[in-house]
C-alpha positions, 0 to 999 in steps of 0.5 A: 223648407219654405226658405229652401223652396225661395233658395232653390225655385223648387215647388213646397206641397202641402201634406198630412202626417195621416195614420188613421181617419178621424180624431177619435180614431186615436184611441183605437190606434194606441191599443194596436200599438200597444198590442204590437209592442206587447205594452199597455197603455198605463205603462205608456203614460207613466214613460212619457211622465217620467221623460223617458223615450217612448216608441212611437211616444208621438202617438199617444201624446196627440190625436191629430195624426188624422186625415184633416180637413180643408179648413185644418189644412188651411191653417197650416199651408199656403193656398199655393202650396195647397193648389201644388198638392191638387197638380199632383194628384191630377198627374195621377193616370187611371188604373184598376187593380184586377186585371187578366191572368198573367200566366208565366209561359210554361216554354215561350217556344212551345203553343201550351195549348198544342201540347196540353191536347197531345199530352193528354190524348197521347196519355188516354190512348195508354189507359183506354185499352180495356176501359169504356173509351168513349167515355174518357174522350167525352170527358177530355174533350170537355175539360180541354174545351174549357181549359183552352177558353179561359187561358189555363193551360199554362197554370196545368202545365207548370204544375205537372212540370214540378211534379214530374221533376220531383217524381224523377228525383225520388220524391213520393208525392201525394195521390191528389188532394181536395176537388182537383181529384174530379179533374181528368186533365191532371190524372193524364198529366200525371199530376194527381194519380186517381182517375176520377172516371172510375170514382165518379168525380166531378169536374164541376167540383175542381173547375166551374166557369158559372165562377167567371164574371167579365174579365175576371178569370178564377183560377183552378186551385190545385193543391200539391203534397211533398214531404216536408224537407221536398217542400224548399227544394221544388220551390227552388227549383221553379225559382230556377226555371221561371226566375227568381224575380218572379217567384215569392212566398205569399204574405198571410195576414193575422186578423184579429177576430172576436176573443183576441180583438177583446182580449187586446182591448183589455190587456192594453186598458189592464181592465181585468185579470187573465182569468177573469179576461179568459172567463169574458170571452168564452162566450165569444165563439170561433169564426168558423163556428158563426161563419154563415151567420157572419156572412148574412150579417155582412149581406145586410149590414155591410160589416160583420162582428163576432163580438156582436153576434155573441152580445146578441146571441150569448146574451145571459153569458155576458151580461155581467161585462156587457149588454145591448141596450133596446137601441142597439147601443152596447152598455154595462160595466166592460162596454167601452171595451166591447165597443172599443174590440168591436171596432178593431175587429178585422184589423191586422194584428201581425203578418207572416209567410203562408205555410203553402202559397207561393206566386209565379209571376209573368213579369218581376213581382216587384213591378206589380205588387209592395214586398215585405221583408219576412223576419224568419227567412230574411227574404222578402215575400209577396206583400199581397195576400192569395185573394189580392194576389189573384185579383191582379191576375198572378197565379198562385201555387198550394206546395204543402210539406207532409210529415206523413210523407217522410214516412213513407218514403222512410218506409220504403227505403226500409223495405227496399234497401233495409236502411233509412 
């Protein structure tokens, strides 16, 4: 490279090969891969023994696949080429991640917040014949008001759209499902089909601004039910209205957490047998069931472990494997690997489509966000998650496929019809 840089004047730059922080990260890295490629690390060392090809065999033959030093740096790069990598990095502009919504327009030729209002009000004056007007205008008022302010109307807009298209199709669609039953502005827009002034249903419940902070806008969540097989169609179809470029499955990341960080660990270490690996972690509880625990101990220690918490609270069940010590340090005869899963607790373990979630973008995805490709469907799809994704700005949509509603929709052709 260096003889090429003389043939040709083009600048040489010093780089790391960095796969994780420190050297003593190595350890760590080697159970993940192992985990990835279903393996062990006793099956690894006997490959590389014997000369056989190993994937990814540099790994685990040396641990300086870390971010090193100045001084590392400088025993194996010129100053100038060190000083060319410093010039780079001065090119790099200023940018922060969050940012406003970006709404996709719902018609660039029609004000979304002109037809939102007439929309709803043309919708109240139908309904309102025998019921406590005022009321409903009261109500509307607010939740327009409130819609209007923080840029939604949009968001309203297209889910009302995919709606009504499916409902004209045939499709039976869910009642409502979750907090968007308190939201009035949808029962109008014929997006969810309960009045929730008739059951009391809070708005505040759907849609509280106390929630934004500065620019950072929440997004309402309205989460939509078809019958599955309907689920594929409505997502074609507003890949069709609002582009293909702009509209994506989301990715979702599968963690690993508490048991199933321990149960990598000693699979990868072939510390145990199965059984006794299941009887390990039974004293391990799920996320769900700590979670409030796990939130506090994220406000005091700025990180939360499952593992942890169990080693502390489940004490007597898994003394045998693993103990605290008075200073905090984990001991006993399976401590290492205690130790070992508590590290590789929250790490990614695979990545997968969201069973629901898709994005509708107000420019090409691709523009703003690194897209994976998804092996089941062999489509590329949104490589941030919900949350991440949100951050950014872009709108998010639930589109769920319910069984029951096949059903449904079979019972009624039944009746109708007297055929499936």
């Amino acid at each position: 490279l260096r003889q090429i840089r003389k043939d040709t004047g083009i600048k040489c730059i010093a780089t790391a090969d960095s796969h994780y922080c420190k050297k003593e990260d190595a350890a760590d890295q080697r159970v993940l891969l192992c985990s990835a490629f279903k393996t062990t690390l006793n099956k690894v060392y006997k490959s590389i023994e014997n000369n056989e090809d190993v994937t990814l065999g540099s790994f685990f033959k040396s641990n300086n696949y870390h971010i090193p030093s100045i001084e590392e740096m400088q025993r194996f790069h010129t100053q100038e080429e060190i000083y060319n990598a410093y010039e780079i990095s001065q090119m790099c502009e200023q940018y922060k991640l969050s940012s406003k919504i970006k709404s996709p327009k719902f018609d660039k030729d029609i004000d979304s917040n002109n037809l939102i209002q007439k929309l709803c009000y043309e919708k109240i004056n139908q309904i309102t014949l025998h019921k406590p007007i005022e009321q409903y205008r009261e109500r509307l008022k607010y939740e327009l008001d409130t819609i209007i302010k923080f840029g939604l109307s949009d968001y309203f807009l297209i889910v009302m759209d995919y709606i009504n298209w499916a409902k004209r199709h045939g499709c039976l669609c869910g009642p409502s499902r979750g907090s968007a039953g308190g939201c009035l502005v949808a029962y109008l827009l014929n997006i969810i089909s309960i009045d929730p002034i008739k059951y009391d249903l809070l708005f505040e419940r759907f849609y509280n601004e106390g929630r934004n902070s500065g620019e950072h806008i929440e997004m309402p969540d309205i989460d939509t039910d078809f019958p599955k097989g309907w689920r594929e169609r409505v997502i074609e179809y507003i890949s069709n209205r609002y582009g293909d470029s702009r509209v994506y499955h989301i990715v979702t990341f599968n963690m690993l957490k508490g048991r199933s960080a321990l149960k990598e660990v000693l699979h990868a270490h072939e510390a145990c047998s199965f059984e006794e690996m299941n009887d390990i972690t039974n004293p391990i509880p799920n996320e769900a069931e700590i979670i409030e625990h796990l939130q506090s101990m994220k406000e005091d220690a700025k990180e939360s472990s499952i593992i942890m918490w169990a080693l502390e609270n489940n004490a007597d069940s898994l003394k045998d494997w693993a103990y605290l010590t008075d200073n905090g340090n984990v001991e006993g005869p399976f401590g290492k690997y205690f130790e070992q899963a508590i590290r590789l607790e929250n790490n990614i373990k695979s990545h997968g489509k969201h069973p629901s979630g898709i994005v509708v973008s107000a420019t090409p995805l691709s523009e703003d966000v690194p897209l994976l490709y998804d092996k089941n469907s062999e489509q590329p799809i949104a490589g941030f998650d919900m949350r991440d994704l949100a951050t950014l700005g872009h709108l998010k949509f639930d589109i769920l496929g319910i069984a029951t509603l096949n059903k449904l929709m079979s019972i009624e052709s039944l009746l109708k019809h007297g055929t499936f």
